[in-house]
C-alpha positions, 0 to 999 in steps of 0.5 A, spaced: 506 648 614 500 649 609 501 654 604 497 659 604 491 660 599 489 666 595 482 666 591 482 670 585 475 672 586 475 680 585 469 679 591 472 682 597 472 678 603 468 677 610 462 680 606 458 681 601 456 689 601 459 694 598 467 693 599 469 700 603 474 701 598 473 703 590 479 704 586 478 710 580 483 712 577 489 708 580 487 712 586 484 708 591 481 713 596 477 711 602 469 709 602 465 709 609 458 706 607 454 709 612 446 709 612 442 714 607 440 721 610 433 724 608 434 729 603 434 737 606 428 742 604 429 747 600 428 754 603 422 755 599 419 749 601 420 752 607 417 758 606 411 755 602 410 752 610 409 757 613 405 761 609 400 755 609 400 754 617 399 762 617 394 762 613 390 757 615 390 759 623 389 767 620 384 766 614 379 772 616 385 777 618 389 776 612 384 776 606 382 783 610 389 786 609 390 783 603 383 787 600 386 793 604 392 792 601 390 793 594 385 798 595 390 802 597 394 800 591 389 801 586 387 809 589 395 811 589 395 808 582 389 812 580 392 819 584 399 817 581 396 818 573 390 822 575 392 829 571 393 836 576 387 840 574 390 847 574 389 852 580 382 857 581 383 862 580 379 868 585 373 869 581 372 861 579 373 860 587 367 865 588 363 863 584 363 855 586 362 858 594 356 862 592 354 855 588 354 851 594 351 857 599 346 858 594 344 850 592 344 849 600 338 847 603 336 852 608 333 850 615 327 853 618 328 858 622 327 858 630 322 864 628 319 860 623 317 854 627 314 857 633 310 861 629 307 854 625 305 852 632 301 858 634 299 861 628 292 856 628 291 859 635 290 867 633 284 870 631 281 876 628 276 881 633 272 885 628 267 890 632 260 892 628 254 895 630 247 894 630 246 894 623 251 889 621 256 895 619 262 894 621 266 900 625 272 899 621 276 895 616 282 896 619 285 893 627 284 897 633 289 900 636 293 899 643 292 903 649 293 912 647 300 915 647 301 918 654 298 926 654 293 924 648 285 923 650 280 918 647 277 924 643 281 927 641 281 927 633 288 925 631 293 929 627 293 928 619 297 927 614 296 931 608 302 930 603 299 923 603 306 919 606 305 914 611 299 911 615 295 917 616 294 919 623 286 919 623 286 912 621 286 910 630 280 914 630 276 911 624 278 904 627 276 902 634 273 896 633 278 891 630 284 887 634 286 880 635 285 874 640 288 867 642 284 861 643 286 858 649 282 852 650 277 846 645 272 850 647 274 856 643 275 861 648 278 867 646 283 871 651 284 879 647 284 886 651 278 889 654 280 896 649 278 891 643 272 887 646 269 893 649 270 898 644 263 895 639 256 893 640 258 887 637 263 882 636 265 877 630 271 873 630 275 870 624 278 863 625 286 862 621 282 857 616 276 863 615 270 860 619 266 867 622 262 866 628 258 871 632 262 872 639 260 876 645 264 878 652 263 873 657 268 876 663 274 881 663 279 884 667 279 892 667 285 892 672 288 888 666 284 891 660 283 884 660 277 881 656 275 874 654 270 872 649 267 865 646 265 866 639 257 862 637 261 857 632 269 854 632 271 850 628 272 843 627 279 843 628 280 848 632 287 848 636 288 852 641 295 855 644 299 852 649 299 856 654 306 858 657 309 861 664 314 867 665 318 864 671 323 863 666 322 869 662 328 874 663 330 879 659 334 878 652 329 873 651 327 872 644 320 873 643 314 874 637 308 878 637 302 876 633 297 880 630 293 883 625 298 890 625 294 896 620 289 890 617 296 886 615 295 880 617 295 875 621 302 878 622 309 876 626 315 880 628 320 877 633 324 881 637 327 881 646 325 882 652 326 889 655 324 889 662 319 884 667 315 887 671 314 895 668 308 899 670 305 903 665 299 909 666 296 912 661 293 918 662 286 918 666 285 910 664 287 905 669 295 903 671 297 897 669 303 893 673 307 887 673 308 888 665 312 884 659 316 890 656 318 888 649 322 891 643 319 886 638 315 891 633 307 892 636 301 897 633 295 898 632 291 892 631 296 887 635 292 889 642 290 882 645 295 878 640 299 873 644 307 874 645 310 868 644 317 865 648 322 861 644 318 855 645 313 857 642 308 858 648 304 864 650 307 868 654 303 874 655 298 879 651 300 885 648 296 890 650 300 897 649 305 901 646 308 906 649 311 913 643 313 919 647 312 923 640 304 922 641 304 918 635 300 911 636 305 908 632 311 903 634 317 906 637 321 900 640 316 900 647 311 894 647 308 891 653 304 886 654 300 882 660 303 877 663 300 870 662 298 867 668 295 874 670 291 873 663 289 865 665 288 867 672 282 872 669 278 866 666 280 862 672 285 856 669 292 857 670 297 856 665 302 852 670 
């Protein structure tokens, strides 16, 4: 029987890897020699991932919120240091309102506007006789006052105050008229157009011309006059229509009341449809009764709707005091009769 060998070599046997046990200290503890994991990510690297993904597949978005978000930061940062101004008192906080009122920029009126876009349209009738010598330097004035006759001489007004009566006696020649088309033609009251030899009309940039009566309308104290020369820019007024015309309605008068002008004065519609007899003199029907303020020299002016249109002509007043003055009651002719009296129709 062979006795058994031992080699001496400390190599272990059966392999030559590393020998699964290693003896440290005395103690020999056991070793498996498994095969090498990879080593785990930390959890910023993670984080780090992440964002990288996130921000590739969101880039706009992300830039955007970022922005905001400083934004944000830098405004609650300001407002966090920004001192606190002390409080107004009644008179600072007064007197800043009246600032900003003040300072302002107003827009122009409705009234405004519509006068702008009549305005070119009006003019001034004066009358003369045959001396060339005009027959009154102030307008004429509307229809008498119920009860008053033509001649009979006005009462006057010795202490100085106000208009004097016998001013609507002395003038009887001067009014105003509208141009309703290119050729100049000019609508006014027959009272304004008759009431002189001869007829001069006054454009809105100051071109006088000659003008004469080519028809009227006595039912309607209507009259219609074509001046010798117009000028080159002449623009005549846009003729309305009173279908749509109902009491309430804001409306302006224009025209040279007393020689001021030309003139405007805004005011409502009262009434459609009024019948107004003056004494001996014709009845006039299917009226515009208006409260905007008309007098002596308004008479064959246009009365203006909120559009600006023509939508009559003034052609009386009514004051039961006798006066011919204004005291809240105008009339006016409509303008589809005054445009059917020159054969157009303003429809």
């Amino acid at each position: 029987m062979r006795r058994p060998v031992y080699s001496r070599s400390s190599r272990p046997r059966g392999g030559t890897g590393p020998s699964p046990w290693v003896e440290k200290d005395g103690i020999t503890p056991l070793y498996l020699d498994l095969p090498a994991q990879e080593d785990v990510p930390s959890l910023r690297q993670r984080a780090g991932a992440l964002w990288a993904r996130t921000y590739a597949r969101h880039q706009g978005p992300l830039l955007v919120a970022i922005s905001a978000l400083v934004t944000l930061g830098a405004v609650g940062l300001y407002d966090a240091m920004r001192p606190i101004p002390p409080p107004l008192t009644s008179t600072q906080l007064a007197t800043a309102i009246n600032k900003v009122v003040d300072e302002r920029p107003r827009p122009p009126s409705l009234a405004a506007v519509n006068y702008s876009k009549v305005i070119r349209s009006v003019v001034r009738v004066n009358g003369y006789d045959d001396n060339g010598e005009a027959k009154g330097g102030a307008p004429t004035p509307s229809l008498p006052a119920p009860g008053a006759k033509p001649d009979e001489p006005a009462a006057s007004n010795p202490d100085g105050k106000g208009v004097e009566e016998d001013f609507h006696e002395k003038f009887t020649a001067v009014g105003t008229g509208v141009v309703i088309d290119d050729q100049g033609t000019i609508l006014t009251n027959l009272h304004v157009a008759g009431a002189a030899r001869n007829l001069r009309v006054t454009f809105f940039d100051g071109t006088e011309s000659e003008a004469h009566i080519i028809g009227a309308q006595p039912d309607q104290d209507l009259a219609i006059i074509l001046p010798q020369t117009i000028p080159d820019d002449l623009q005549p007024a846009t003729l309305g229509s009173t279908l749509n015309l109902h009491p309430g309605d804001e409306v302006e008068a224009i025209g040279f009341p007393f020689g001021i002008g030309p003139s405007a004065s805004a005011g409502v519609v009262s009434g459609l449809r009024r019948a107004f007899e003056q004494g001996d003199r014709t009845r006039l029907s299917n009226l515009i009764q208006f409260d905007a303020a008309a007098n002596p020299g308004n008479s064959g002016g246009p009365l203006i709707d909120a559009n600006g249109d023509v939508v009559g002509i003034v052609t009386a007043i009514l004051n039961p005091s006798g006066l011919r003055t204004f005291a809240g009651i105008g009339f006016a002719v409509p303008i589809e009769t005054a445009a059917g009296a020159v054969g157009e129709s303003p429809l």
